[in-house]
C-alpha positions as CSV (number, residue, x, y, z in Angstrom):
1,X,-9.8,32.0,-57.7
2,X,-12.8,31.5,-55.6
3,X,-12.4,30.2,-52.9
4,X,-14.1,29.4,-49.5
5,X,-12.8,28.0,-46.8
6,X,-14.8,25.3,-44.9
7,X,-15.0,26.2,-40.9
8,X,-14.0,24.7,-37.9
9,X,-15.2,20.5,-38.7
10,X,-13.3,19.3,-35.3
11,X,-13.5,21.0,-32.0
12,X,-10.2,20.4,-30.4
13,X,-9.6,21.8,-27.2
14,X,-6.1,21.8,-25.5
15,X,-6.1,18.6,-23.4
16,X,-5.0,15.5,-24.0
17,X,-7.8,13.5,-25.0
18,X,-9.4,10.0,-26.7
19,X,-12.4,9.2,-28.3
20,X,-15.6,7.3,-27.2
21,X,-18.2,6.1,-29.3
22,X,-20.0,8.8,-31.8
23,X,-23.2,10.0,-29.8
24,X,-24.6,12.0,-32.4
25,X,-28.1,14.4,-32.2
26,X,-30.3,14.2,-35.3
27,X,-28.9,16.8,-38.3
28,X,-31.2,19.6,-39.0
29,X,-33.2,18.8,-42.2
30,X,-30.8,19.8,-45.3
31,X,-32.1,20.9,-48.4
32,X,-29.6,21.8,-51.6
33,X,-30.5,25.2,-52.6
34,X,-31.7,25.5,-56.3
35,X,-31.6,28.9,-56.1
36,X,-28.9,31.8,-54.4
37,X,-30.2,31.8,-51.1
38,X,-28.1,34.4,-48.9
39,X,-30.5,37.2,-48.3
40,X,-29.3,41.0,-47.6
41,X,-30.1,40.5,-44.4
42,X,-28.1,37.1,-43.9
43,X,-25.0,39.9,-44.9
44,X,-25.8,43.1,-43.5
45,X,-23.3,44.2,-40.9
46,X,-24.8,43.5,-37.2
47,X,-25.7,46.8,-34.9
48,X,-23.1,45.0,-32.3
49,X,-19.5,43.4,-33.2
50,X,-16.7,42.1,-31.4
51,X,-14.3,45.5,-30.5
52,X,-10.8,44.5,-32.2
53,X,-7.4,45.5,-30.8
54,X,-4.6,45.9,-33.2
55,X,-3.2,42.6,-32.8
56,X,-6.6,41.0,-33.7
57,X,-6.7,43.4,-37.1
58,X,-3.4,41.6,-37.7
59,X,-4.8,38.2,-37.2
60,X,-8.3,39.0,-39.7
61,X,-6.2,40.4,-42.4
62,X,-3.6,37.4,-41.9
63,X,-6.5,34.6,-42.1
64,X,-8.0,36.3,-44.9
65,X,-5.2,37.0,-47.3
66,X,-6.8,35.2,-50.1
67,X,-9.7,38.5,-50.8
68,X,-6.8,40.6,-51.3
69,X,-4.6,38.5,-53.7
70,X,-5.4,38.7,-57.2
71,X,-8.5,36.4,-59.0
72,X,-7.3,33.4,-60.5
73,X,-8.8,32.6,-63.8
74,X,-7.5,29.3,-63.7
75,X,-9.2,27.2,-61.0
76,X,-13.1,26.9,-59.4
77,X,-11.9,25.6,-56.5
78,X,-14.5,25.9,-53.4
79,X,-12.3,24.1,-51.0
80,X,-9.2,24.4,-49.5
81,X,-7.6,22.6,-47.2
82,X,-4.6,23.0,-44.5
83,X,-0.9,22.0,-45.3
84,X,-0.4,20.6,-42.1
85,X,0.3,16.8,-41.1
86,X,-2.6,16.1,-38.6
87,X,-3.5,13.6,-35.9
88,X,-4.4,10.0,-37.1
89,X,-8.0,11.6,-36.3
90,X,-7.8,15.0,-38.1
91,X,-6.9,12.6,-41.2
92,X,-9.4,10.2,-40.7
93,X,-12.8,13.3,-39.9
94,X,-10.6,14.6,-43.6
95,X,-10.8,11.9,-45.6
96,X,-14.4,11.7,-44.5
97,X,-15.0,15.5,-45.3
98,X,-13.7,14.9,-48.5
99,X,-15.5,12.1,-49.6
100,X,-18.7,13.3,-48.7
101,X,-18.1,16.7,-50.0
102,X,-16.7,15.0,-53.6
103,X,-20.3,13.6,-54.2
104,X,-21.8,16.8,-55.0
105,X,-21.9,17.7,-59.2
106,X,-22.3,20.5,-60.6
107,X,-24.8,21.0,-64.1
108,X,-24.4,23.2,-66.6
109,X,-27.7,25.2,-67.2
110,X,-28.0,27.4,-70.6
111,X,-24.5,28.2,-70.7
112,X,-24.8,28.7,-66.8
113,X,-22.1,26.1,-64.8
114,X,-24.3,25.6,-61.6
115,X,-22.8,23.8,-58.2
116,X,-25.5,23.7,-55.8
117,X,-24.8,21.5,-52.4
118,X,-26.2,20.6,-48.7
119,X,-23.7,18.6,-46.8
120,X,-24.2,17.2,-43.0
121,X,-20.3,16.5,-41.8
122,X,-21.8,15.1,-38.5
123,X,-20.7,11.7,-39.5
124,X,-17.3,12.6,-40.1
125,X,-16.8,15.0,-37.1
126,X,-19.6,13.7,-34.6
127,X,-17.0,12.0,-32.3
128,X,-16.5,12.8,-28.3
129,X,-13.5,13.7,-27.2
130,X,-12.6,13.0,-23.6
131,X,-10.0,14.5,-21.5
132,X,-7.5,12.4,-19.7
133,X,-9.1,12.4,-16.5
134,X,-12.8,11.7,-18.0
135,X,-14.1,13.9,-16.6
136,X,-14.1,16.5,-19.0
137,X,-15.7,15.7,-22.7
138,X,-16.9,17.9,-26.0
139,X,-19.2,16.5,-28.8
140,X,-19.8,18.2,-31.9
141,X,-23.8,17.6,-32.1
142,X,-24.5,19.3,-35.3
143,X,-22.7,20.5,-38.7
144,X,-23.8,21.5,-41.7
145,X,-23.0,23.6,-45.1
146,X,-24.9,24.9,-47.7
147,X,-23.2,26.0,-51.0
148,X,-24.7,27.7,-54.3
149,X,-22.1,29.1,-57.0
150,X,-22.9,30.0,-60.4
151,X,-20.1,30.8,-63.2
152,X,-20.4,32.1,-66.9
153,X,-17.7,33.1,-69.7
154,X,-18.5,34.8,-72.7
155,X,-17.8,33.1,-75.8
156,X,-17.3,29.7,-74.0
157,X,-19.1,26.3,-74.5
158,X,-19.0,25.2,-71.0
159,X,-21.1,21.9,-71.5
160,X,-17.9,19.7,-70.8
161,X,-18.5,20.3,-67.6
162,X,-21.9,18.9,-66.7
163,X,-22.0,16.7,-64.0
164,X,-18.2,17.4,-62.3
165,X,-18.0,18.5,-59.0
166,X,-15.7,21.3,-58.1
167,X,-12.7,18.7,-57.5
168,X,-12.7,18.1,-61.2
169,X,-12.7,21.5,-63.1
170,X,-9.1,21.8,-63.5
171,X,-7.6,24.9,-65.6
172,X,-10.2,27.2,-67.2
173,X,-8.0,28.8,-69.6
174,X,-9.3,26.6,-72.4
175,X,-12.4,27.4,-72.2
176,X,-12.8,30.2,-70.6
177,X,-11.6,33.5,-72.7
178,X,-13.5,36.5,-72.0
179,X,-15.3,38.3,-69.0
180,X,-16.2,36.4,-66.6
181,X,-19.9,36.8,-64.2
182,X,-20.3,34.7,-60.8
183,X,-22.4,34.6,-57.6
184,X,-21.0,32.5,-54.4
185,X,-23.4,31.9,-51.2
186,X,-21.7,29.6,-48.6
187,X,-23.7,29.0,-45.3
188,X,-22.4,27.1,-42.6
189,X,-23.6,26.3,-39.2
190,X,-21.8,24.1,-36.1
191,X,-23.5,23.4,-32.3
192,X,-21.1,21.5,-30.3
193,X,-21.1,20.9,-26.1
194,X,-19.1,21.5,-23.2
195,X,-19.1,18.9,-20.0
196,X,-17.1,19.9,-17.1
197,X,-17.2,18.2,-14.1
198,X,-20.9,16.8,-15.0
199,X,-21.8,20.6,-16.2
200,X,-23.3,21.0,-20.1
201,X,-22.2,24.2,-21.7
202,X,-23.1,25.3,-25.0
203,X,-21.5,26.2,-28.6
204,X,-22.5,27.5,-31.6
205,X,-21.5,29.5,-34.5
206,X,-23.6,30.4,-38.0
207,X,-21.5,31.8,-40.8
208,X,-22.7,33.3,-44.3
209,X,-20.0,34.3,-47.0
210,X,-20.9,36.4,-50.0
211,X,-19.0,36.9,-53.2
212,X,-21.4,39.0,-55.4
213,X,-22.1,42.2,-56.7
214,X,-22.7,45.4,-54.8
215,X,-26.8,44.2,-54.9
216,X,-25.5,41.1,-53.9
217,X,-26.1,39.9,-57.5
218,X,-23.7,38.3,-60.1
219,X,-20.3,39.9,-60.2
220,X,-17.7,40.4,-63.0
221,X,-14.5,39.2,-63.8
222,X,-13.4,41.4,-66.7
223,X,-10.5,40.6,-68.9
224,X,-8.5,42.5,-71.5
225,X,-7.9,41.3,-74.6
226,X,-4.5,39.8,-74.3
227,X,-5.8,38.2,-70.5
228,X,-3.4,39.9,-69.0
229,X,-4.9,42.7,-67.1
230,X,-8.2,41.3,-65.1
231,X,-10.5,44.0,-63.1
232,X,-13.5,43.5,-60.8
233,X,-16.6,44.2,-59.2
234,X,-16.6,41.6,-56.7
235,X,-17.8,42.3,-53.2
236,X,-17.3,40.1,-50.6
237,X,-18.4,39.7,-47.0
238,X,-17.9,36.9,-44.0
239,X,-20.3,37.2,-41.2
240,X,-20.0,35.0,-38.2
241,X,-22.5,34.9,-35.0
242,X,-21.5,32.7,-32.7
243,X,-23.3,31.9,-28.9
244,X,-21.6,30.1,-25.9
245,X,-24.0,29.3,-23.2
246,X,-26.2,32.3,-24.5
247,X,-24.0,34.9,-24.9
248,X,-23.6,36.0,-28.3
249,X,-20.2,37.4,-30.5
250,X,-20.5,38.5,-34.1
251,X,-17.9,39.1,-36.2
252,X,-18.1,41.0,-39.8
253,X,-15.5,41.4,-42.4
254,X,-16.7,43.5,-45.7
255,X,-14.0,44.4,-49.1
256,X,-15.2,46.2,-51.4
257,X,-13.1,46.8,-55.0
258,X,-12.3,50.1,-56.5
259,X,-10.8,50.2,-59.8
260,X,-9.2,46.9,-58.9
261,X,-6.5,44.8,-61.6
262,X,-4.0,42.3,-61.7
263,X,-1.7,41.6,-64.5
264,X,-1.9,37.3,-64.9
265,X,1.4,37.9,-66.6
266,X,3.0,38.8,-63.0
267,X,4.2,36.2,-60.5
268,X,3.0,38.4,-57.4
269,X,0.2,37.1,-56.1
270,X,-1.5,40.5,-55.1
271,X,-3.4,42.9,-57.7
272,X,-1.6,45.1,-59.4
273,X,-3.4,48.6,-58.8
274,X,-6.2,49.7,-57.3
275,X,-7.9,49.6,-54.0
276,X,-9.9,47.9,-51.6
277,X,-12.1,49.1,-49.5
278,X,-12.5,47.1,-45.8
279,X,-15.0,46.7,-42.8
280,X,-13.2,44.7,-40.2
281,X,-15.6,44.6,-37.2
282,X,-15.1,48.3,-35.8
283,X,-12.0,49.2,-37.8
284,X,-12.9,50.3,-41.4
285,X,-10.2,52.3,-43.7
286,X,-9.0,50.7,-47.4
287,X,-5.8,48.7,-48.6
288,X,-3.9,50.0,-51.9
289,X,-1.7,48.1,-54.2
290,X,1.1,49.2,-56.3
291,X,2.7,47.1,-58.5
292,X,4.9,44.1,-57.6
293,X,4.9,45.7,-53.7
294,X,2.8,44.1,-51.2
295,X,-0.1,45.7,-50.2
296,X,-0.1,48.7,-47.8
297,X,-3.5,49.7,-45.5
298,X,-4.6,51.7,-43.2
299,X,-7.1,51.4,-40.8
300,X,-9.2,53.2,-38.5
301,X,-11.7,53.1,-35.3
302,X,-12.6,56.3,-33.7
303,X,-9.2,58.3,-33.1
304,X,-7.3,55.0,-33.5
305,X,-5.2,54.4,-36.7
306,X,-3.3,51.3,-37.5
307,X,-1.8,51.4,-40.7
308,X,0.9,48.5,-42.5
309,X,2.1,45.9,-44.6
310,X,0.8,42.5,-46.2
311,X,3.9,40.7,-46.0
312,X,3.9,36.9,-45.2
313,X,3.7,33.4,-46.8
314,X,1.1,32.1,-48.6
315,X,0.8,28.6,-46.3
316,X,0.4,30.7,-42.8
317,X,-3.2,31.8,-43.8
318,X,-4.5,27.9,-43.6
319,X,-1.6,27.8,-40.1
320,X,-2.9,30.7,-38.4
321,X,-6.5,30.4,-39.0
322,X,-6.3,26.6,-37.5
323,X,-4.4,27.6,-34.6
324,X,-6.6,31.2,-33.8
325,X,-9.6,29.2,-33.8
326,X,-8.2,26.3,-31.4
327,X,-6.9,29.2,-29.3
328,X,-10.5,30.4,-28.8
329,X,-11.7,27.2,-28.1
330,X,-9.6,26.5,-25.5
331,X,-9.7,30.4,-23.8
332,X,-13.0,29.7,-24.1
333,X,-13.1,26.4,-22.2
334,X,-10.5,27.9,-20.0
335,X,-13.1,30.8,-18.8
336,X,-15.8,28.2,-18.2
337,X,-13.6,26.2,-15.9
338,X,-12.9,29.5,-13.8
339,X,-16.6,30.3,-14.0
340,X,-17.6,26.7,-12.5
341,X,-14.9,26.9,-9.9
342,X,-16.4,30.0,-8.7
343,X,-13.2,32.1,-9.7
């Protein structure tokens, strides 16, 4: 399954707050992409990276479970969102989310199924949020996604699906039958502000994620002739640079397949055998998988090793990644309080 999970679309620091009126900046100009648009240099690793502890290892591989478990032939699925039962104001920014993002269709070009989209979610998540005591308020002023996905199968007429968006492909194993080639860009970008105490501090974060081939071309789902064993080539790579009130973090997670399979017959949700090969910030090593088992890696930076297990639910990805990125909101609001107060 490809899928790609949208970023952060509400800022939500941990104080009890309300809303005031939308006071929104003017979106960047958005133009769909005709075209993949992620260059080699959008994706190449940056010369500086966040230094990981152990823990944090636990926390990437934990909110990225979904590029180790095995490709699912049977859904297109770009979006995916959290299980959890939000505030009347999470459901309302995701209704809106989803409506807007529902009005994209894809086109089917010479046997090519195309989705190309440009969406501004400012509408939807441009609100204020005010602390308690006023005196403390963050605004979302800009956010944006850019999307370009293209999907072929031998042997299949994929005309039926002109003009659906992603929402609407349901199962592909009518039509779909043989190997399978694809390309995923997914650009993202969200500037948001800080005011404490009448002082304006600063957010942003740009994100590029990659599914491709090694050149960062098309990439190959291959399938045996009973569909039961699949194999790829698939590549994939998140990079996040992120700047609060000028200083900059980057973040860079890389896997790379190596004789990878999964048997669709199988109700585990990991590959079958093979490896993958992984670049977690600076920790790089490879996660192997053996049958039914969950997946075992090890890890290394320097003289460090860390080496375990991939063994949790599959709902705690959408959980965790929610809450870590909340947490880091909040630390970082947190140090900016202590900063101001001269601490």
């Amino acid at each position: 399954m490809t899928k790609i999970y949208l970023p952060l679309l509400a800022l939500a620091l941990n104080f009890s707050c309300s809303k005031e009126d939308s006071k929104t900046e003017a979106a960047d100009t958005l133009v769909t992409p005709t075209e993949p648009f992620i260059s080699a240099a959008d994706i190449a690793k940056p010369a500086t990276v966040v230094p990981l502890a152990p823990t944090d290892v636990d926390f990437v591989l934990l909110t990225n479970s979904d590029l180790f478990e095995k490709k699912d032939r049977t859904s297109f699925g770009l979006f995916e969102e959290a299980n959890e039962i939000g505030s009347e104001g999470e459901k309302e920014e995701e209704a809106c989310i989803k409506q807007l993002s529902t009005s994209a269709k894809g086109k089917v070009v010479d046997g090519k199924f195309i989705y190309a989209a440009a969406f501004d979610f400012l509408p939807c998540v441009g609100k204020a949020q005010v602390s308690s005591d006023g005196q403390n308020t963050d605004r979302i002023t800009s956010s944006t996604v850019k999307i370009y996905a293209e999907f072929t199968c031998e042997g299949a007429d994929l005309s039926s699906l002109d003009g659906k968006g992603m929402e609407e492909i349901g199962s592909m194993d009518s039509l779909c039958k043989g190997n399978m080639t694809m390309l995923t860009h997914f650009n993202t970008s969200i500037r948001a502000n800080f005011t404490e105490n009448g002082n304006v501090l600063t957010f942003e974060i740009v994100e590029f994620h990659a599914e491709s081939g090694p050149d960062n071309t098309h990439c190959k789902l291959n399938y045996d002739a009973t569909l039961k064993t699949t194999s790829s080539d698939c590549q994939t790579v998140n990079k996040s640079v992120s700047s609060y009130n000028g200083a900059l973090e980057a973040n860079y997670l890389k896997t790379i397949p190596k004789d990878l399979k999964s048997n669709e017959a199988s109700m585990s949700r990991w590959f079958s055998s093979g490896s993958i090969d992984l670049e977690i910030n600076d920790w790089s090593g490879s996660m192997t998988f053996n049958g039914e088992n969950s997946p075992s890696y090890t890890l290394t930076k320097g003289a460090e090793t860390k080496s375990g297990t991939l063994s949790f639910g599959a709902n705690l990805r959408a959980t965790a990644w929610k809450n870590g990125i909340s947490e880091k909101l909040a630390k970082m609001a947190a140090a900016a309080h202590i900063k101001l107060q001269g601490k």
